[in-house]
Residue frames as a rotation matrix with the C-alpha (Angstrom) as fourth column:
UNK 1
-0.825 0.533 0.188 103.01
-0.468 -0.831 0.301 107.17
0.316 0.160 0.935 89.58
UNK 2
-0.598 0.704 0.383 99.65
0.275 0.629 -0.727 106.42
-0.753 -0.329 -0.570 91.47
UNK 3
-0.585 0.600 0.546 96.74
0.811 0.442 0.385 105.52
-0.010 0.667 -0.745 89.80
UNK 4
0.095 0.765 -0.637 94.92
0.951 -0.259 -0.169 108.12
-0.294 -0.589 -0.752 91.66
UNK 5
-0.438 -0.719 -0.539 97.19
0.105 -0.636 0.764 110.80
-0.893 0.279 0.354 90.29
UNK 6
-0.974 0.201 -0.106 95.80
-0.124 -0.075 0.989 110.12
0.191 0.977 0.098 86.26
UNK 7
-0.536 0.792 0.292 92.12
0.832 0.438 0.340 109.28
0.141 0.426 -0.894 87.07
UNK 8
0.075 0.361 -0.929 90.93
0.113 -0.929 -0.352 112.81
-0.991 -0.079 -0.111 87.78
UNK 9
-0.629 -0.368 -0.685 92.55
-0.630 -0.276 0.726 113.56
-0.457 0.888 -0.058 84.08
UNK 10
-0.996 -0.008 -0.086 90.84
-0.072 0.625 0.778 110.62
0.048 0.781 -0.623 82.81
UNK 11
0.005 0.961 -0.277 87.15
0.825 -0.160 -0.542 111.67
-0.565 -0.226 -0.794 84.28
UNK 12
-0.263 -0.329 -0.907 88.10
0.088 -0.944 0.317 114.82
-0.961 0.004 0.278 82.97
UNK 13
-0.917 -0.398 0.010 89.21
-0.189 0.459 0.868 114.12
-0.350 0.794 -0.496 79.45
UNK 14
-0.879 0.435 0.196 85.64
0.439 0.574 0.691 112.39
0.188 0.693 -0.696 78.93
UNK 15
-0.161 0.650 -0.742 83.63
0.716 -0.440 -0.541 115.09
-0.679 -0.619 -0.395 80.68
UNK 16
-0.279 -0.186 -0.942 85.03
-0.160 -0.958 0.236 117.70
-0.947 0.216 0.237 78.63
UNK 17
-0.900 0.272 -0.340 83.57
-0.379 -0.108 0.919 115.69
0.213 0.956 0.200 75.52
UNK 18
-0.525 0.851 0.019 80.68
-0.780 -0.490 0.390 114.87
0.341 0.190 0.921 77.11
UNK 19
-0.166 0.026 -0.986 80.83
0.080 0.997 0.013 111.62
0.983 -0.077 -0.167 78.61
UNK 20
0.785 0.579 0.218 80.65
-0.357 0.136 0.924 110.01
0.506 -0.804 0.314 82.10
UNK 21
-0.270 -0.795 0.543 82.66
-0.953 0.140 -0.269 109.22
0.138 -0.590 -0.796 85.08
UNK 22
0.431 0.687 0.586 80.56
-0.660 0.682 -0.315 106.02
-0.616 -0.251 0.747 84.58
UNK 23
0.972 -0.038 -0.231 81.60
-0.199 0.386 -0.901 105.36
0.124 0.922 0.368 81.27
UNK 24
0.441 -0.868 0.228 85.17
-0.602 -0.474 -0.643 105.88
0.666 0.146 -0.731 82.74
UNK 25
0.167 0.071 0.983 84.43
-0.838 0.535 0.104 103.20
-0.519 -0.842 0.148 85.23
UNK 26
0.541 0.829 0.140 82.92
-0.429 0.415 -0.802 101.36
-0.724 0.374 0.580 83.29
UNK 27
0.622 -0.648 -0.439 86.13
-0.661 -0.134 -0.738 101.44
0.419 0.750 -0.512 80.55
UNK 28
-0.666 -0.727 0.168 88.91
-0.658 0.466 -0.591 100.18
0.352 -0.504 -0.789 83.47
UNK 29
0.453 0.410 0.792 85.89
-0.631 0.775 -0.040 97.28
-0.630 -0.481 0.610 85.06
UNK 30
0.910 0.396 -0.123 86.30
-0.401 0.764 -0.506 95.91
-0.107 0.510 0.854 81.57
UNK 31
0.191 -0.930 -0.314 90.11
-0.243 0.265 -0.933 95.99
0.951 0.254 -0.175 80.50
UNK 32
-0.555 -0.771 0.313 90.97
-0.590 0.100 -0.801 95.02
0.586 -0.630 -0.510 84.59
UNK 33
-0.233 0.523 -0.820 88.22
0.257 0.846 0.467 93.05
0.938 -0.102 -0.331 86.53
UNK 34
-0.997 -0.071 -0.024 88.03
0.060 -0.555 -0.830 95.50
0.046 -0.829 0.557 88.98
UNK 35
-0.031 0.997 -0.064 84.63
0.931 0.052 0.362 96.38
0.364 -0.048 -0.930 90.75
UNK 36
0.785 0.547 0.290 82.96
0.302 -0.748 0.591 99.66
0.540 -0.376 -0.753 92.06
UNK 37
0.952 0.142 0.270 84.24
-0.250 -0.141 0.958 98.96
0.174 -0.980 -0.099 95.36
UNK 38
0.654 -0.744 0.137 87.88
0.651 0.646 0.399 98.07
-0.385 -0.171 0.907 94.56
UNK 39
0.265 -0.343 0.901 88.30
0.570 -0.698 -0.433 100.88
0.778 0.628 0.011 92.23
UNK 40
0.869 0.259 0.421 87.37
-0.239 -0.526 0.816 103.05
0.433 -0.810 -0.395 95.49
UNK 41
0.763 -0.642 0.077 90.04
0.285 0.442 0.850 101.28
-0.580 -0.627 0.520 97.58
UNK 42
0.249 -0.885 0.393 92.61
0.962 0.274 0.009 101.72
-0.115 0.375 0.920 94.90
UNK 43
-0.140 -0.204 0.969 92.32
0.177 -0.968 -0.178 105.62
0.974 0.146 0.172 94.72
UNK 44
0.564 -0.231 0.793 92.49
-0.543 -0.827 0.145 106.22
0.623 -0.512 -0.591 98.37
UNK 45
0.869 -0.468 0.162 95.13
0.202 0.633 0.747 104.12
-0.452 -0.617 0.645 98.89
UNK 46
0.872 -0.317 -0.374 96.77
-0.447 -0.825 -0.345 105.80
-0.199 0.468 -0.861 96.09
UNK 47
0.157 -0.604 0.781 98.19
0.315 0.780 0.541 102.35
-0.936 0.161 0.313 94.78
UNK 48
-0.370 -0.612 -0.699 100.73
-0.601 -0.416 0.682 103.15
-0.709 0.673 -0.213 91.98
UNK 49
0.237 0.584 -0.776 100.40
-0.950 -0.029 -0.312 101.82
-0.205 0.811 0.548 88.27
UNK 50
-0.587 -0.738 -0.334 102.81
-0.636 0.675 -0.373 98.67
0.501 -0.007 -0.866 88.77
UNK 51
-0.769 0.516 0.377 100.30
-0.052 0.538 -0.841 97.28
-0.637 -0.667 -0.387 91.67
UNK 52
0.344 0.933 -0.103 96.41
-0.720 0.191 -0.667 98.20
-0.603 0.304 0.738 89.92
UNK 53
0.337 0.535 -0.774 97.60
-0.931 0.311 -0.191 96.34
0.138 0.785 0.603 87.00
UNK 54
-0.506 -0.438 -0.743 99.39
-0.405 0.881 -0.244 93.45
0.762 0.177 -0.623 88.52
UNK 55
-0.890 0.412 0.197 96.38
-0.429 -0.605 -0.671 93.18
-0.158 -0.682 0.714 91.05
UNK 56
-0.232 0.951 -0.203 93.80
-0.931 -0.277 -0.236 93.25
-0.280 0.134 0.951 88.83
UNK 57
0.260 0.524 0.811 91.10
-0.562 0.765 -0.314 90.36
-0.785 -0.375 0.494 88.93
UNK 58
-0.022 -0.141 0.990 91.70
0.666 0.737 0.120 89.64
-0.746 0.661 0.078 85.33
UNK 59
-0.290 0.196 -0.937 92.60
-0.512 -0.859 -0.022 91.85
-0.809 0.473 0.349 82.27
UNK 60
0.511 0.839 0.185 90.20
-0.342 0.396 -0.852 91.02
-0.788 0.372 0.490 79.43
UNK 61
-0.504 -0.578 0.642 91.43
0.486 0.424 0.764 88.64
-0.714 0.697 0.068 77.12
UNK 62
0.713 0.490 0.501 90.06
0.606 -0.074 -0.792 90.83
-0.351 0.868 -0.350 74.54
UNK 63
0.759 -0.023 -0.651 92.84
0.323 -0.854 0.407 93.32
-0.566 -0.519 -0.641 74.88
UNK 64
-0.558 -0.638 0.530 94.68
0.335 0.411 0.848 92.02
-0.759 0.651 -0.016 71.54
UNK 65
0.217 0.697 0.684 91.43
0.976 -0.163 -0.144 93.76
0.012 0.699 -0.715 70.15
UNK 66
0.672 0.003 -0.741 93.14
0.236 -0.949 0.210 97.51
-0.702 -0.316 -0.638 71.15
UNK 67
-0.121 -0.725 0.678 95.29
0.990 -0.139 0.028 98.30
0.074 0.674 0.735 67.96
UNK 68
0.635 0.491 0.596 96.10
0.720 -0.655 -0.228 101.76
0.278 0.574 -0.770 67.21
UNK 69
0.049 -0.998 0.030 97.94
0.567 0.003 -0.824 104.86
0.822 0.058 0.566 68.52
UNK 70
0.986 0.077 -0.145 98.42
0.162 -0.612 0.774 106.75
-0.029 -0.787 -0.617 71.63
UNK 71
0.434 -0.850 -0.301 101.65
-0.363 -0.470 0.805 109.10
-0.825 -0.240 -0.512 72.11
UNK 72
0.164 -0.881 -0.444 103.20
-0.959 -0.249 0.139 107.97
-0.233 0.403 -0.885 69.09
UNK 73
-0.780 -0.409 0.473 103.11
-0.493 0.868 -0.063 104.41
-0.385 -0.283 -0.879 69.68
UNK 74
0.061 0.787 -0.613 101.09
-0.600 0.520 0.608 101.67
0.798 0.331 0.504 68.26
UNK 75
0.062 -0.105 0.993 99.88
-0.942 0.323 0.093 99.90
-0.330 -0.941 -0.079 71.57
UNK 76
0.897 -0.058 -0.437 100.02
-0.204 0.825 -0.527 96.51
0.391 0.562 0.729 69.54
UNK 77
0.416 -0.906 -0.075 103.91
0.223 0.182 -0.958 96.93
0.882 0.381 0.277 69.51
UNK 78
0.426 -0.349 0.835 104.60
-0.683 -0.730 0.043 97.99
0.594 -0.588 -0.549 72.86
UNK 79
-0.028 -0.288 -0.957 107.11
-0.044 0.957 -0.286 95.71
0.999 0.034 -0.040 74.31
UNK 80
-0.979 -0.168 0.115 107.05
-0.132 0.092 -0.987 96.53
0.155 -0.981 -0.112 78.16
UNK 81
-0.537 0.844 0.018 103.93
0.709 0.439 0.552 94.84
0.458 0.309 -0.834 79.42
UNK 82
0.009 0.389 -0.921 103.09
0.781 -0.578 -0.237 97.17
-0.625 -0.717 -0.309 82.27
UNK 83
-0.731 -0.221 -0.646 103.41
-0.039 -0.931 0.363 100.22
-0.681 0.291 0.672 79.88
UNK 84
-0.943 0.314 -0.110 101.31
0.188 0.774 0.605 98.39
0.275 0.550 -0.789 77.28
UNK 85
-0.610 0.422 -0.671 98.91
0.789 0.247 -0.562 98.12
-0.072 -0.872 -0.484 79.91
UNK 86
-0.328 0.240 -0.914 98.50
0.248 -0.911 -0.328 101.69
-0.912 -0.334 0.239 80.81
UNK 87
-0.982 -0.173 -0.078 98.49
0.057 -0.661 0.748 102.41
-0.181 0.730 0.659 77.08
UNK 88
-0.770 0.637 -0.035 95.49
0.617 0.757 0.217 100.21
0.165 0.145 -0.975 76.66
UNK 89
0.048 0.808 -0.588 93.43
0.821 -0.367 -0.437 102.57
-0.568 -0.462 -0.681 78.93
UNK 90
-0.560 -0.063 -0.826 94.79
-0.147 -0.974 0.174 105.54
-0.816 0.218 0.536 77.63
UNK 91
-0.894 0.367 0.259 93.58
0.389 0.343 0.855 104.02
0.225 0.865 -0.449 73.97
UNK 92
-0.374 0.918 -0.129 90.31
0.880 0.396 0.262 103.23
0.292 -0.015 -0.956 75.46
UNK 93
0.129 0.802 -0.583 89.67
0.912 -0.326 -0.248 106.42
-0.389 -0.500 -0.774 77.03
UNK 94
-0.922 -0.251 -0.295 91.17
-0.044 -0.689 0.724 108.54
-0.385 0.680 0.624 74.16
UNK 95
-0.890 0.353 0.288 88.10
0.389 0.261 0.883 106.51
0.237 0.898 -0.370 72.34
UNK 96
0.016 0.833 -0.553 85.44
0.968 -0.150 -0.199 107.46
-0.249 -0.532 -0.809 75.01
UNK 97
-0.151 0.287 -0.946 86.41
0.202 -0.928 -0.314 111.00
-0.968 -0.238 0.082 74.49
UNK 98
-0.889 -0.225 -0.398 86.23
-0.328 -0.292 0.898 110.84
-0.319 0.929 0.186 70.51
UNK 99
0.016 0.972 0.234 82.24
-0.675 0.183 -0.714 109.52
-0.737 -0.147 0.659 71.31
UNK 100
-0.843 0.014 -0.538 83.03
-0.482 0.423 0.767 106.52
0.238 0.906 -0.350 70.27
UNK 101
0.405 0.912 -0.067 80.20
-0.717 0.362 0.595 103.87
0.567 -0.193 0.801 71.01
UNK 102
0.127 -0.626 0.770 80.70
-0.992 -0.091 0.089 101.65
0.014 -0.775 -0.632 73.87
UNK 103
0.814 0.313 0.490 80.14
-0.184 0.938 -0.293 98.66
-0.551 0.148 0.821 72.30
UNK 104
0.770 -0.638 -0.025 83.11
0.124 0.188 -0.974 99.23
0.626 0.747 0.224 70.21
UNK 105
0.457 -0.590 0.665 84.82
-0.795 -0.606 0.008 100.90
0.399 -0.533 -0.746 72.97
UNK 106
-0.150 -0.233 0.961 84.87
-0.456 0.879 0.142 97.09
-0.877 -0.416 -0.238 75.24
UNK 107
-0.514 -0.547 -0.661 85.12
-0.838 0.157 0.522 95.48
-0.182 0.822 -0.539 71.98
UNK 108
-0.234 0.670 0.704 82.07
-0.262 0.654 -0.709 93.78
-0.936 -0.350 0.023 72.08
């Protein structure tokens, strides 16, 4: 599945509670080391989920700070990393749309 495929859903998602396609940037810079201008490149190249995250500049060694659930699952416990991964964002931008604060959000 490309990447490009779920971020529309995931601008969405935080629109429809009031958020930003910034904040949605702003979510995947931190957890992946991506920039602006790479993000760009990776949606219209319509690189799949297997590449962005094995790719990416660096995923934040905070990311042992995401605990919780998405789909059912505590992302803690998830044993495939690359699924893991994905959950991570989902987490994070489950939290953007539940207004959390973004200081908690990047786990600052």
């Amino acid at each position: 599945m490309s990447f490009a495929s779920v971020y529309p859903h995931y601008v969405t998602k935080a629109e429809k509670k009031g958020r930003t396609k910034a904040e949605v940037d702003e979510i995947i810079y931190w957890l992946t080391g991506y920039d602006q201008q790479a993000l760009q490149m990776i949606i219209d190249k319509k690189i799949d989920f297997e590449t962005f995250f094995a790719e990416a500049p660096q995923i934040n060694p905070n990311v042992s700070k995401i605990t919780g659930v998405i789909c059912g699952y505590r992302v803690e416990e998830i044993e495939d990393a690359l699924m893991q991964k994905i959950r991570y964002l989902d987490k994070l931008i489950d939290e953007l749309a539940k207004g959390k604060a973004m200081e908690k959000i990047l786990r600052k």
